[in-house]
KOLNUMI-569246 format. One record per residue (C-alpha): x negated, y, z. Coordinates in pm, whole numbers, padded with zeros to 5 digits, always signed. Layout:
<sites>
XYZ ...
</sites>
This chain:
<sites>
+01275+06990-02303 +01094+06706-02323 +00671+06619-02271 +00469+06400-02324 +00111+06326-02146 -00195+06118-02030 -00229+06024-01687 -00577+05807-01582 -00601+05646-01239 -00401+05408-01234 -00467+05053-01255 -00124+04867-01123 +00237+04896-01110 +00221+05031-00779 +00035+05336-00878 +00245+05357-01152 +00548+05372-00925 +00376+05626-00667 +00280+05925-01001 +00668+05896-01159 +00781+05946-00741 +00501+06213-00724 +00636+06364-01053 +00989+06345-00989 +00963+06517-00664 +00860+06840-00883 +01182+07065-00808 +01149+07162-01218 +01139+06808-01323 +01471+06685-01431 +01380+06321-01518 +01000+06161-01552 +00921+05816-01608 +00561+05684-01636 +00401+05406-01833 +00103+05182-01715 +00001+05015-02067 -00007+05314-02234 -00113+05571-01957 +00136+05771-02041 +00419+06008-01869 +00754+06156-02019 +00863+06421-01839 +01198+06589-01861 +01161+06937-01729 +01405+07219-01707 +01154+07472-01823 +00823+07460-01908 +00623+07369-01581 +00236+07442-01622 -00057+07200-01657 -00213+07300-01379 +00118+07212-01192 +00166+06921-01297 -00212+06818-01180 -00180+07028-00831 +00066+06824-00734 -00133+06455-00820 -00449+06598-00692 -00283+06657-00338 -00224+06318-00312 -00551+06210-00269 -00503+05870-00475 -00748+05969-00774 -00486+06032-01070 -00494+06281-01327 -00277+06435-01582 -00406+06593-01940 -00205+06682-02187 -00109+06398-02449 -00402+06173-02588 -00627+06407-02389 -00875+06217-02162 -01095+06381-01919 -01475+06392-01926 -01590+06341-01597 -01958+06346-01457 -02096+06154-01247 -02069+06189-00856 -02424+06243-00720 -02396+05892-00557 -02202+05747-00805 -02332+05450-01006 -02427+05413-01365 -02189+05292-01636 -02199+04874-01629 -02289+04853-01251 -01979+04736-01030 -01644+04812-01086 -01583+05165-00967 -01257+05050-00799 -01170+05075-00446 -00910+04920-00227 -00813+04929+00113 -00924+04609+00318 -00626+04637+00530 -00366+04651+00255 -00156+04968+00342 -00041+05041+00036 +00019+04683-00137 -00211+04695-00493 -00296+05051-00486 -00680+05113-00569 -00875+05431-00610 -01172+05517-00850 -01390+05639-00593 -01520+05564-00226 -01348+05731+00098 -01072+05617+00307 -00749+05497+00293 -00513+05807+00294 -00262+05604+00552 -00482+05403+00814 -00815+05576+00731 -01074+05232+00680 -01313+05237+00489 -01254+05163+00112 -01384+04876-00028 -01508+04830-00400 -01442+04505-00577 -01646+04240-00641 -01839+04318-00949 -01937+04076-01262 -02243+04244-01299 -02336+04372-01001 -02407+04172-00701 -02535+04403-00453 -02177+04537-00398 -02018+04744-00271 -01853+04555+00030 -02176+04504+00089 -02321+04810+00122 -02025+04930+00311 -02126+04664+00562 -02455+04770+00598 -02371+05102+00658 -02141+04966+00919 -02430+04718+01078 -02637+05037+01114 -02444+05224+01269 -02332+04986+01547 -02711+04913+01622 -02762+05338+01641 -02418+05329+01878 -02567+05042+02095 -02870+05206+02146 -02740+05525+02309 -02442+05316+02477 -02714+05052+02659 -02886+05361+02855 -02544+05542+02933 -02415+05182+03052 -02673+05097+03275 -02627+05448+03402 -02240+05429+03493 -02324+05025+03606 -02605+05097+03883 -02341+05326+04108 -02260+04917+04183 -02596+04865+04313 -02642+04925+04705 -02877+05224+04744 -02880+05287+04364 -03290+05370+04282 -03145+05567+04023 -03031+05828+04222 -03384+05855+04375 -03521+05923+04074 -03248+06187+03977 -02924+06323+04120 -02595+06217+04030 -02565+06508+03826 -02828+06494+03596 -02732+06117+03554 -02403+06271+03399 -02589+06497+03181 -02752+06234+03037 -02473+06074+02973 -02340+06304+02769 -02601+06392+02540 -02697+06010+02466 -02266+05992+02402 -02251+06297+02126 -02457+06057+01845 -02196+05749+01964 -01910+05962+01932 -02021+06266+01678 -02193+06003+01415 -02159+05652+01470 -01775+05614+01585 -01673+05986+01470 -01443+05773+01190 -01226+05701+01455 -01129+06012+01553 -01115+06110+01191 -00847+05793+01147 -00633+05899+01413 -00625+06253+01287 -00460+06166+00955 -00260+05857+01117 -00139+06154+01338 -00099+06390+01069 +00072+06174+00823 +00274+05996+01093 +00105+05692+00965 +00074+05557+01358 -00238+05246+01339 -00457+05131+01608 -00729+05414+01515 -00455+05659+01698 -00497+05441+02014 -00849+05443+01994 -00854+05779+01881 -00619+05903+02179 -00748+05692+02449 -01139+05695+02431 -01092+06079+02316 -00907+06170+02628 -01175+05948+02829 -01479+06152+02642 -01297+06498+02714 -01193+06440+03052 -01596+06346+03114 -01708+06670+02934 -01468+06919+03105 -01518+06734+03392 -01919+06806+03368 -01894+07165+03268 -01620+07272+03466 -01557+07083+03800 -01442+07295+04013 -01094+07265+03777 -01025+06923+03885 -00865+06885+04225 -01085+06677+04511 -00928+06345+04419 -01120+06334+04102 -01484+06361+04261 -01681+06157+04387 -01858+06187+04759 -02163+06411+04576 -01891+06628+04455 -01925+06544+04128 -01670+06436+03875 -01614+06063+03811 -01709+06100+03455 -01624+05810+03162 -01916+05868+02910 -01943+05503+02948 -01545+05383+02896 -01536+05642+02582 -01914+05465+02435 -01861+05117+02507 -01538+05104+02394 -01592+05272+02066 -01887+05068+01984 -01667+04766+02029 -01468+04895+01841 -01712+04966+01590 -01875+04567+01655 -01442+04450+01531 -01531+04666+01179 -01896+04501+01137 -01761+04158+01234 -01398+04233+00944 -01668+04333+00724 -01891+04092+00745 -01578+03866+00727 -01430+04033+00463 -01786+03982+00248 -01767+03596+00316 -01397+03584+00168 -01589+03637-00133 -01850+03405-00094 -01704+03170-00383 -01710+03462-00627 -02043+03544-00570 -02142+03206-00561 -01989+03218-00891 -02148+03538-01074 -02516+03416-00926 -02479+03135-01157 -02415+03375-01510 -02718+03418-01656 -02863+03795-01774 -03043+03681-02089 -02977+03400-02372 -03137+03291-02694 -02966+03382-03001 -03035+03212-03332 -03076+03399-03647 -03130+03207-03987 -03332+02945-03772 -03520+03184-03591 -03504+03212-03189 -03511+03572-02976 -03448+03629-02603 -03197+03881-02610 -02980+04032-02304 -02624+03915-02224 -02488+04239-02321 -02673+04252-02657 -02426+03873-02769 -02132+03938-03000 -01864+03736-03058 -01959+03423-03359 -02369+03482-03255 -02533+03146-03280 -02699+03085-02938 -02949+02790-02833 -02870+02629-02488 -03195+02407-02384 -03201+02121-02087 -03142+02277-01727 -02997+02622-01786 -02727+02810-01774 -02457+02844-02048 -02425+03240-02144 -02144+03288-02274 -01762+03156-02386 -01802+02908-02695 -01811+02570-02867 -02057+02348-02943 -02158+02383-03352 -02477+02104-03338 -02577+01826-03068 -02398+01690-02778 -02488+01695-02428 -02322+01680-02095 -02262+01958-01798 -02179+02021-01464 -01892+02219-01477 -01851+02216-01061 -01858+02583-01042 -01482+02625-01234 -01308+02261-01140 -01520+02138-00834 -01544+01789-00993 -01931+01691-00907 -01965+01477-01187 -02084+01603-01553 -01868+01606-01876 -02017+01486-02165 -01967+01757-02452 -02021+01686-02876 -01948+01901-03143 -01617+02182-03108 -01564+02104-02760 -01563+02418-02552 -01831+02606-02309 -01812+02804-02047 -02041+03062-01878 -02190+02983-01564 -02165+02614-01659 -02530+02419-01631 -02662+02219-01897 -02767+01851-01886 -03044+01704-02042 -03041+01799-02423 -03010+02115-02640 -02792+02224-02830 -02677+02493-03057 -02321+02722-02936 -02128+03012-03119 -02015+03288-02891 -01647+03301-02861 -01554+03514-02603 -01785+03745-02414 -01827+03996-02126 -01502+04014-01927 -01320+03756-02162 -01513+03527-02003 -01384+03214-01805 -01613+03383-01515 -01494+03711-01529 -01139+03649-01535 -01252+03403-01195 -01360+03722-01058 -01069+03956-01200 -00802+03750-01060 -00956+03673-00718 -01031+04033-00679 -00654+04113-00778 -00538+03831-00525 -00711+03953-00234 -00595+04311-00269 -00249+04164-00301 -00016+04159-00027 +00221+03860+00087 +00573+03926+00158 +00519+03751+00481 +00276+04112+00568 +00557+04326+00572 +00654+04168+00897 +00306+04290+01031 +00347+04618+00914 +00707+04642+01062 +00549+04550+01397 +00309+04770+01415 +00503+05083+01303 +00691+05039+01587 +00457+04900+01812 +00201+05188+01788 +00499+05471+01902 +00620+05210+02202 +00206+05156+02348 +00195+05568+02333 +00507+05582+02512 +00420+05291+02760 +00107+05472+02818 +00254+05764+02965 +00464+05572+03167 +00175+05444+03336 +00033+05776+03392 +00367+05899+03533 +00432+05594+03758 +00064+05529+03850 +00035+05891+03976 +00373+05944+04187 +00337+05575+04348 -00045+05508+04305 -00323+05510+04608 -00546+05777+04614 -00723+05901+04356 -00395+05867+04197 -00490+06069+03933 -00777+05886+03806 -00582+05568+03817 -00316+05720+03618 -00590+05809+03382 -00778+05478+03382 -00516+05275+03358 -00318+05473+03064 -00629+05465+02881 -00658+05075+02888 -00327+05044+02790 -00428+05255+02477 -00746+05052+02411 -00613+04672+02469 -00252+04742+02261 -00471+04830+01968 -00301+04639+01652 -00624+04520+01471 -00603+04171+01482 -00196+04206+01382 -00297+04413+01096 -00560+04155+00980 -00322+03822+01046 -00191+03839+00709 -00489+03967+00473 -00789+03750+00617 -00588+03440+00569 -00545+03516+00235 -00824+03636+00119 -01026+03310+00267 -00719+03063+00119 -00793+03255-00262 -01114+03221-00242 -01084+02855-00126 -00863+02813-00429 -01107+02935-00682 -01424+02700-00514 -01127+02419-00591 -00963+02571-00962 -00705+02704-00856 -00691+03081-00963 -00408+03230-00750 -00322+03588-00911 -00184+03746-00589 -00071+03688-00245 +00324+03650-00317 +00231+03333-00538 +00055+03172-00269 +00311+03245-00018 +00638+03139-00252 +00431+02824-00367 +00516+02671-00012 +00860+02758-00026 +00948+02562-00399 +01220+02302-00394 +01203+02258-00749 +00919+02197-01005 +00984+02182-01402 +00717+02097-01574 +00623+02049-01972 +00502+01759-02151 +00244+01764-02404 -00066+01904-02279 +00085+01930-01920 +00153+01551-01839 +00018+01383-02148 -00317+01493-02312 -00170+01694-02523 -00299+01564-02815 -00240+01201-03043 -00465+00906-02925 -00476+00536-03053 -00345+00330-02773 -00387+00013-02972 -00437-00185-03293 -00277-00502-03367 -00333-00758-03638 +00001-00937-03859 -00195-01264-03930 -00548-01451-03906 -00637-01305-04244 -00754-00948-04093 -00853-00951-03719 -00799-00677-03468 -01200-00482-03572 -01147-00533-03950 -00785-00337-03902 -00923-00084-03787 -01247-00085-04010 -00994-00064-04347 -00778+00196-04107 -01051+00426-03929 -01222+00403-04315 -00953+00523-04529 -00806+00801-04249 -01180+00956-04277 -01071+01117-04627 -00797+01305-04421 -00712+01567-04253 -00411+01512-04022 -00418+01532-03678 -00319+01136-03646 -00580+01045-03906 -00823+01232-03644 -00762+01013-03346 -00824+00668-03561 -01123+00783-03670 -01227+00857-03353 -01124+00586-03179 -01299+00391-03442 -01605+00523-03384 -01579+00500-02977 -01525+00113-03073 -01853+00093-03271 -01698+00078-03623 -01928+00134-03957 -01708+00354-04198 -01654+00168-04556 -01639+00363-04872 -01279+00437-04989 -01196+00501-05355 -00914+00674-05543 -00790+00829-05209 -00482+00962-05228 -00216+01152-04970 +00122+01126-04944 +00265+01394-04777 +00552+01297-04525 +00425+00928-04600 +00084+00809-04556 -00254+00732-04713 -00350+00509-04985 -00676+00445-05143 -00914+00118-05244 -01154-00032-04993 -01388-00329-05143 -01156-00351-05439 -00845-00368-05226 -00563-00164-05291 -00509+00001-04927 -00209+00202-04799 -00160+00330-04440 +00192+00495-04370 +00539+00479-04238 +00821+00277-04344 +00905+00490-04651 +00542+00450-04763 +00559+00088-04720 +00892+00120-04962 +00756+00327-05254 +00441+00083-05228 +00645-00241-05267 +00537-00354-04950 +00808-00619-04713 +00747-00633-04356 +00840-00935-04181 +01105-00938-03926 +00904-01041-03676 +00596-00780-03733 +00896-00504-03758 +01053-00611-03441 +00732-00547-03273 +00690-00200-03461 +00976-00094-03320 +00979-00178-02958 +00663+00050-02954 +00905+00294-03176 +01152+00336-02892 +00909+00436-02628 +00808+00721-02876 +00492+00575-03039 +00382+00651-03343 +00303+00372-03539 +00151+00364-03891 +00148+00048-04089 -00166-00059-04254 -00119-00269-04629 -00352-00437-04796 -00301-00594-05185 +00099-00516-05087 +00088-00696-04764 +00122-00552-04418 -00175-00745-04185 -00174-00498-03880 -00068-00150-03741 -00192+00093-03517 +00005+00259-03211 -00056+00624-03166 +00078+00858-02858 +00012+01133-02625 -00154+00949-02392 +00009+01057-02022 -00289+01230-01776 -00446+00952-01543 -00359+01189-01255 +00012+01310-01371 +00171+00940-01202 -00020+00986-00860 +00054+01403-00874 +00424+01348-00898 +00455+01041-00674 +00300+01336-00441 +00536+01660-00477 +00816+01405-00457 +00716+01292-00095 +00732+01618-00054 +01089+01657-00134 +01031+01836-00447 +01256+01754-00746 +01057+01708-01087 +01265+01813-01385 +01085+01730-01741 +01152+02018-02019 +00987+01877-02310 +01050+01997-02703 +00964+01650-02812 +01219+01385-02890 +01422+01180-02640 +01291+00842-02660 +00934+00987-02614 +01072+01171-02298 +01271+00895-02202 +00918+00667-02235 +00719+00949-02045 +00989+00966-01758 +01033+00614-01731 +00641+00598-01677 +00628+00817-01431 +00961+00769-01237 +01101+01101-01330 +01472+01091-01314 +01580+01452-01455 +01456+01522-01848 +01558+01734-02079 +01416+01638-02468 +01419+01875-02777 +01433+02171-02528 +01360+02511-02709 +01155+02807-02529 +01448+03046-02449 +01637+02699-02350 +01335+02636-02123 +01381+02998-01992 +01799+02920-01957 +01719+02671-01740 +01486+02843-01485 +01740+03107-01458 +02039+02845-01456 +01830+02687-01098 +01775+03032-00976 +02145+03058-00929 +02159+02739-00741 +01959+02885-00499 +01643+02703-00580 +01291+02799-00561 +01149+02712-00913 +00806+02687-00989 +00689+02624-01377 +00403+02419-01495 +00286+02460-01866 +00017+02511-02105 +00157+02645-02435 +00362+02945-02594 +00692+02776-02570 +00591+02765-02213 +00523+03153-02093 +00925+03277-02141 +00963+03043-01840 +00622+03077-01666 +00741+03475-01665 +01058+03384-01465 +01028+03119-01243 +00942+03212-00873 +00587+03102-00942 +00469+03015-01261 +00154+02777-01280 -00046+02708-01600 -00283+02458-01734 -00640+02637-01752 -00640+02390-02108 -00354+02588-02250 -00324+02897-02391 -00386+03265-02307 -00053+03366-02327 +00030+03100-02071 -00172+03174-01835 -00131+03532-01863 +00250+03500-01762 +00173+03235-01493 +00043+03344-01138 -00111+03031-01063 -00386+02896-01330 -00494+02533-01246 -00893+02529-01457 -00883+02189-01515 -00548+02195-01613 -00396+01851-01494 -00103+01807-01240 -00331+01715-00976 -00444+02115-00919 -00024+02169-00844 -00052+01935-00566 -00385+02125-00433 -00214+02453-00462 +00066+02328-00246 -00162+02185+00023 -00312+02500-00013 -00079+02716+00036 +00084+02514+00332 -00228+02583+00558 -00242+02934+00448 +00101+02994+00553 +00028+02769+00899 -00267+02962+00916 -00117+03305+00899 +00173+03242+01129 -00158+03119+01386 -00310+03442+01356 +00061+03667+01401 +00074+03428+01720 -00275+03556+01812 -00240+03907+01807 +00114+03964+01930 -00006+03697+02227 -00278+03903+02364 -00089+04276+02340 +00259+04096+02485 -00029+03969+02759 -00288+04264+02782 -00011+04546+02810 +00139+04478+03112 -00217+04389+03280 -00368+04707+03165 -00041+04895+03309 -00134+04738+03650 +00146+04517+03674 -00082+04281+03891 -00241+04509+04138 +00041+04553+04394 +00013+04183+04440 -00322+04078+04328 -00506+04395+04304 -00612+04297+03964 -00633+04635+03687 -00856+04616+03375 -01072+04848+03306 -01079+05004+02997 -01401+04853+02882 -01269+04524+02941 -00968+04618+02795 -01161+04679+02475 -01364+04405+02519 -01046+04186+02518 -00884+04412+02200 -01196+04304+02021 -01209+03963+02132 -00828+03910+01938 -00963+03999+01655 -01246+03756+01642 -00976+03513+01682 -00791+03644+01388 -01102+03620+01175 -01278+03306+01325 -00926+03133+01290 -00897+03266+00914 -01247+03122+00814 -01144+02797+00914 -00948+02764+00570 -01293+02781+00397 -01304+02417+00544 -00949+02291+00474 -00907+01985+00303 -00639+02026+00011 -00716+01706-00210 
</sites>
């Protein structure tokens, strides 16, 4: 038999994967496969299995899916913490990455190495809650250093010659007081920890909380049993008093440096998303919509799509739109980092976020909310930084067998340190496997990968470059081979008059155009569009046409100041009775070859002049190509326009691979043929045609100009949507990479360094052993490494 139902939670293919593995491990479950788009699961059961089963099993995992029965969705209420509907986005990740994309809909940790989840940066709410977690964090470091200062000084005066503690107290009491300042350090502040390494423990999920968990736990126990009950502990663990050497002060200080590594990864973690809050601080919460001529202040949630909204001098544009009345210019730095304003008229598009020049003007809403330009910023950062590179997976192979090896090197160094160490030989056997525990700890390795990444998307965004996870940005350094479109990729993507020439001395160059910007007014193609307004760039006054007329596949004719006037092709020049001279033709067609368009303009049955029309090529596309090839990247043109306009546009730009009249699922044969080869393709395109290939290639890259279904099947989404952004990307990506492998160098430099130093390999020569606070100390101090040298790509230069 065969069911059908609903499953919620899930918000990636990962999750998607983990239910149907969840589900299929049901002994009753023959076959189940699950669905992310439509939520849905199809299970193939043996018998009927209950409900309830069904959502035992899901709810055991811990990850936040449920199952209903089909079309069922569940109604849930609101956690007593939990925020209101439109504040943040109720979805969690973990910082360090365990589980690739997985998120959860609410706050706890991560079921395999126990941090603290972290919501996503929200579009509406800027208080989040990274940054809240980070607070909570910052407080209680500043609780744990407060009890840890006293108990420090305590353990750090035995140093000083007749210590005027002790003649204030004995020795004894000292050690009581130690202990109760250590219970709010180790009960509330650090108890995390211990919670961590209980479930990495449990699950088998070995991280560095089980180091820290096992080696300032042992220290704190060995302290307390060592107060309560000393007569246990044989004479070579007290001191002269007869005391216990207790290590309230190890256990403290090196859980609240621990504790200082989360503050200082949070507090990094908030500044990878500096950009994108930089970015939502800039979208406006109210607007002024216009209803039949009348102006109200309304909220950004109250704007619908076509509302009529008023954008005055100085502030910020609401919403998605175009222009509908007046022209202005605006600083658009925020989504392409060019500094300079672009001058906007009537139709040309608006984006949220984007500041206003000098004049007002009037906007229709076109998209709104999380359709936005903005919000899809913030969606695909957010999605990006939760991502995990390929490269990580070396990280997390390291550590899942470096944890197991430290544990096992630790009690070596008990064992050895306590049948050949000097007396106490059990407390140096202690000590010693303790700091061996405490400086192996894998926090910087496990934050090599994901720092770097997170600062290099962010980076990208503050530049236009919208990087939709990790893998992109890692496989964009390894391309060999780039295939990109033409129109709207290279060229403009749309016709523009690249000159006007007159046949004779009878009509000059301006009253060509005048008779040819004049007559094209009266219609409506695309071509006629780019005369008129190239006329009007070039200061031309529009003469009254008569008996207008269009031929369709031909040209235009009509009467201009009693001339009979006809604008067209050859065939138009034909059925008008109209000889071009040799000479004039020659001339038409040299522009002809190179792909021009190139109507000619008649006047009383005589051609005097013509106009070239083209796809004019991107000012940056030459110097962008000259670029990737220095790079030794081949450039292969795929264009669906004809070969002597590819041939033209290749020539231009030295290109020597082109393909013309090039189909979509030929563009997609291609990619695939490459792939074969053994290349590494990435795609650059802006249209429809484009996304069959922008799906397949190894990174797909679209122009932020194109279309949505474009840049939905690309990973990489250059705003500004010029060739230019591909070269950024690739600079980008080269220093995130460099940067990364800097930070795996880091981490595995100081354990390959600290272990054998904490195991005491010095002392029989030097005498040299580290103590397990400096042992911490040093743990901690490779992490702010990792971070500091991950920020650094905040600063990297990638024009």
């Amino acid at each position: 038999m065969t069911h059908i139902y609903t499953v919620t939670g899930m918000s990636c293919n990962g999750c998607r994967a983990h239910v149907e593995k969840m589900l299929n491990s049901i002994p009753e479950v023959t076959h189940a496969t699950v669905d992310l788009e439509k939520a849905e699961a199809t299970i193939e059961m043996d018998r009927h299995i209950p409900l309830s089963a069904l959502q035992k099993v899901l709810k055991e995992d811990g990850g936040g899916y449920q199952i209903h029965k089909h079309g069922d969705k569940p109604v849930e209420k609101p956690e007593k913490n939990e925020k209101p509907k439109g504040v943040g986005t109720g979805v969690y990740y973990c910082p360090m990455h365990c589980e690739g994309d997985k998120t959860y809909n609410k706050p706890g940790d991560c079921p395999v190495c126990g941090m603290d989840l972290v919501e996503e940066v929200s579009s509406w709410d800027e208080d989040s809650g990274t940054d809240k977690n980070h607070q909570k964090l910052l407080n209680k470091f500043w609780m744990a250093v407060g009890f840890t200062l006293p108990i420090f000084i305590i353990a750090m005066s035995e140093m000083i010659p007749n210590n005027p503690l002790y003649k204030i107290l004995d020795i004894n009491y000292w050690n009581w007081i130690q202990f109760v300042l250590s219970i709010p350090v180790v009960f509330y502040a650090t108890w995390m920890f211990f919670e961590r390494a209980y479930k990495s423990i449990k699950t088998w999920h070995l991280n560095m909380f089980t180091l820290i968990g096992i080696g300032a736990g042992v220290a704190w126990i060995f302290s307390v049993v060592g107060l309560f009950f000393p007569d246990v502990f044989p004479e070579q663990f007290k001191t002269e008093t007869g005391t216990v050497h207790v290590y309230f002060e190890a256990a403290t200080v090196i859980l609240t440096l621990v504790l200082l590594g989360q503050v200082l990864e949070s507090r990094a973690h908030n500044k990878t998303n500096t950009a994108v809050k930089e970015l939502l601080k800039l979208a406006p919460n109210k607007a002024i919509r216009v209803i039949d001529g009348k102006e109200e202040e309304v909220a950004i949630e109250a704007i619908k799509i076509g509302d009529f909204l008023r954008v005055k001098p100085g502030e910020k544009i609401p919403v998605d739109g175009k222009i509908v009345n007046g022209e202005t210019s605006i600083d658009e730095a925020m989504i392409t980092g060019e500094p300079i304003p672009v001058t906007k008229i009537k139709d040309d598009p608006v984006h949220s976020g984007t500041i206003n020049g000098k004049q007002s003007f009037l906007m229709e809403a076109e998209r709104i909310g999380s359709d936005t330009l903005l919000a899809q910023i913030v969606k695909m950062v957010n999605n990006a930084s939760r991502s995990k590179a390929p490269i990580q997976k070396l990280a997390d192979k390291i550590s899942g067998y470096f944890v197991p090896i430290v544990i096992l090197i630790s009690v070596i160094t008990f064992v050895i340190w306590k049948i050949f160490g000097p007396e106490p030989s059990y407390v140096y056997a202690l000590v010693n496997a303790i700091a061996v525990l405490i400086i192996a700890c894998p926090c910087a390795l496990g934050l090599a990968t994901p720092m770097s990444v997170m600062v290099g998307v962010g980076k990208g965004a503050k530049s236009g470059i919208l990087i939709k996870n990790a893998e992109a940005l890692e496989q964009l350094n390894k391309i060999n081979t780039l295939i990109i479109d033409k129109t709207g990729t290279i060229t403009e993507g749309k016709p523009s008059v690249e000159k006007v020439e007159a046949a004779n001395d009878e009509f000059d160059t301006n009253k060509v155009l005048q008779y040819i910007a004049s007559i094209n007014r009266c219609s409506e193609h695309p071509l006629a569009d780019a005369t008129v307004a190239y006329g009007k760039s070039k200061g031309i006054n529009a003469l009254e046409v008569k008996g207008f007329l269009s031929v369709t596949g031909k040209g235009v004719t009509g009467t201009i100041n009693e001339d009979q006037v006809a604008l067209g092709n050859h065939n138009l020049m034909e059925s008008e009775n109209v000889t071009v001279p040799e000479t004039l033709q020659n001339h038409i067609s040299e522009y002809q070859k190179h792909g021009k368009t190139v109507p000619i303009l008649a006047v009383n049955g005589k051609a005097v002049g013509f106009v070239v029309i083209s796809d004019k090529i991107k000012d940056s596309s030459k110097k962008a190509i000259a670029a990737l090839q220095a790079k030794g990247i081949e450039i292969i043109m795929l264009t669906g326009d004809n070969k002597d306009t590819a041939k033209a546009v290749a020539d231009a730009l030295g290109l020597k691979d082109f393909k013309a009249e090039v189909l979509p699922e030929e563009k997609l044969k291609e990619v695939e043929a490459l792939q074969k080869q053994g290349k590494i393709v990435a795609m650059a395109g802006d249209g429809i045609n484009d996304a069959p290939a922008l799906a397949k290639s190894d990174v797909g890259i679209a122009m932020g100009t194109g279309t949505d279904v474009a840049i939905e099947s690309a990973v990489i989404t250059l705003v500004k949507g010029d060739l230019q952004g591909i070269v950024k990307a690739h600079n980008l990506s080269e220093k995130v990479m460099t940067n990364i492998k800097q930070n795996l160098f880091f981490a595995l430099f100081y354990n390959s360094v600290g272990v054998p130093i904490a195991a005491g390999v010095l002392f029989p020569l030097f005498g040299i052993l580290l103590s397990p606070m400096i042992a911490a100390l040093a743990m901690s101090f490779s992490s702010v490494s990792v971070i500091t040298n991950a920020l650094r790509l905040k600063n990297a230069k990638i024009d």
